[in-house]
Structures are given as structure tokens and as C-alpha cells.
Phi, psi and omega in degrees: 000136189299156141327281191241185188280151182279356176262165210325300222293334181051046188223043128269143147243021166306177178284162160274141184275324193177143154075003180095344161278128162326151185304284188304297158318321189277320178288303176301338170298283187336310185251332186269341180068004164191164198270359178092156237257162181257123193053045166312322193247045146224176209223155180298001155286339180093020172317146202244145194230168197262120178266064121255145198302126197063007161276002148061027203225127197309153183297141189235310193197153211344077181111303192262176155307185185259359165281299192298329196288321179267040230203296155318300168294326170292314197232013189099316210238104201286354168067152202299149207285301178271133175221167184258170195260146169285184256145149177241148173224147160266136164284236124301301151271034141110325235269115189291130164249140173277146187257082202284153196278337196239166215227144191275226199276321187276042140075010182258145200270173167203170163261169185216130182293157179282316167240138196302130172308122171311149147099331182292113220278293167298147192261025176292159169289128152328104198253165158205119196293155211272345157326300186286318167355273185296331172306290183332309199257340155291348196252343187057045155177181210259143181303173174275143178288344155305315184313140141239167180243156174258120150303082225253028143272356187077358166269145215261347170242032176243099196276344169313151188323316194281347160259008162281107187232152183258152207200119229213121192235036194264159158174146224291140170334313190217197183248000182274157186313339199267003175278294176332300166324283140003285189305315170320308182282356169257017182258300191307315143340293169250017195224350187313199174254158203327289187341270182313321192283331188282320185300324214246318154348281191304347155296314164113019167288342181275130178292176195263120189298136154200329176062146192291167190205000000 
């Protein structure tokens, strides 16, 4: 019986599984039909790499790196080769938010404040989908419970500014005229030109902010 595995790389000595081949190679034949490209998880110094494919990240513990190991350990399950880091962002008003990392079931990322909101009875932490985040903190003030944000490629986690678009579901109370008026000066009030958002402010036309959370 061979010392070591029969593939190129000669960098198994475990005993042979079959064929002449290592327990892992011998596997990989068994579901891939091939043993894989030669010495994929080293680098020409002889570094040792995380052997899942295209994750590049030195080996940490059997085999993998310490992200995909504890990843293996938490949930069963080793997951896509890139994964993301959770992250901190500022808001507008100062305030530090965590950036969760993984996008939920409806497929939108969200934030979570960092420290409990005054006045907030319960002790969950504040969430906010990362959307509104970001819409928030470019517009400098807090969304409408009118407001929603648009995707507009339609991917629900990819959140740059330039792919946000805001979208406003408000509309006036009645049919007489001095409501429509009203609604009118209070659409100019946040969405007008400087001009007009400064006139119609001082009016007292801007509605009372509050937002999904």
C-alpha cells in the first residue's frame, strides 16, 4: 500500500481510502468525477490556504480558515467561499450603528444601533433596514412613515446612494380645495427647490417626521 496519496500534489500522508488516493481526494473524485487542479491551497512559499475553493485565506483549523471554521462550527454549515464582516457606520445625529452582515430572509441588509435609544421601554436594540439608513443619512433627517426607498436594479442589498431612489406614498385628505393645498405646500416643503423647502419650512408645512424602524 502507497505512504501517501496518489495525487500530483503528494502533499497528503494519510492512509489510502481507495484507489490509491487520500480520504479527501478519494471523496472528491466519488461527488466531482476529478481530483481537482494541483495544489490549489498552497501558495509557492508553501503556504497553507483555506480548503474551501476560492476562499484564499490562510488555514487556520481543520483545514479551513477561522472564518468558514467557525462558520462549520455555528451553523453546520461552511458557506459561500467570500463572506462579509459586519461593520459600524455613523449616522446623522452621531449616533454609531452595526452594519449586520448577512441580508435576511426578504433579502434586505439592516442596521442595528449600537446603544439603546432614549425613551425606548424594551431593551432590543434599535434595527432599521439599511436602506432607509442610507436614504437618512443623505437626506439628514429621519424618513416619513410615507416614505419608502426603491431599489431601482432591484437588488435589495446592494444599497449605494446612486441606486436609491425615494418614493413617497402621501396623499391629501379630502377633495376640497384648501386640503390639496395644504398637501401641496407640504410636498414643496420636502421635496421642492431650496428655495421653495426654506418658504414653505417657515410656514409650518413641513409634516411630522417619524419612520419605519
Amino acid at each position: 500500500m502507497p505512504e501517501s496519496c496518489a495525487h500530483p500534489d503528494g502533499r497528503k500522508k494519510a492512509p489510502t481510502a481507495a484507489r490509491g488516493l487520500c480520504p479527501m481526494h478519494y471523496a472528491r473524485w466519488r461527488i466531482k468525477g476529478d481530483l481537482g487542479p494541483v495544489g490549489p491551497y498552497y501558495d509557492l512559499a508553501g503556504e497553507k490556504f483555506c480548503s474551501v475553493d476560492g476562499c484564499g485565506r490562510k488555514r487556520s483549523a481543520k483545514g479551513y480558515c477561522l472564518g468558514h471554521y467557525n462558520r462549520l462550527m455555528q451553523t453546520g454549515k461552511l458557506g459561500p467561499a467570500d463572506f462579509r464582516v459586519a461593520k459600524r457606520e455613523v449616522d446623522y445625529l452621531g449616533r454609531s450603528w452595526t452594519i449586520l452582515p448577512r441580508p435576511e430572509k426578504s433579502g434586505y441588509l439592516y442596521a442595528q444601533m449600537d446603544e439603546h435609544e432614549p425613551g425606548r421601554t424594551h431593551r432590543k436594540k434599535r434595527r432599521l433596514a439599511y436602506h432607509r439608513f442610507v436614504m437618512q443619512n443623505h437626506l439628514g433627517r429621519e424618513l416619513l412613515p410615507t416614505e419608502t426607498v426603491h431599489h431601482i436594479n432591484g437588488i435589495r442589498d446592494d444599497n449605494r446612494l446612486e441606486n436609491l431612489e425615494l418614493w413617497n406614498s402621501s396623499h391629501p385628505p379630502g377633495q376640497r380645495a384648501v386640503d390639496k393645498a395644504a398637501w401641496a405646500r407640504q410636498m414643496l416643503a420636502l421635496y421642492g427647490t431650496e428655495e421653495e423647502r426654506a418658504r414653505y419650512a417657515e410656514q409650518g408645512a413641513r409634516p411630522r417626521q417619524g419612520g419605519h424602524r
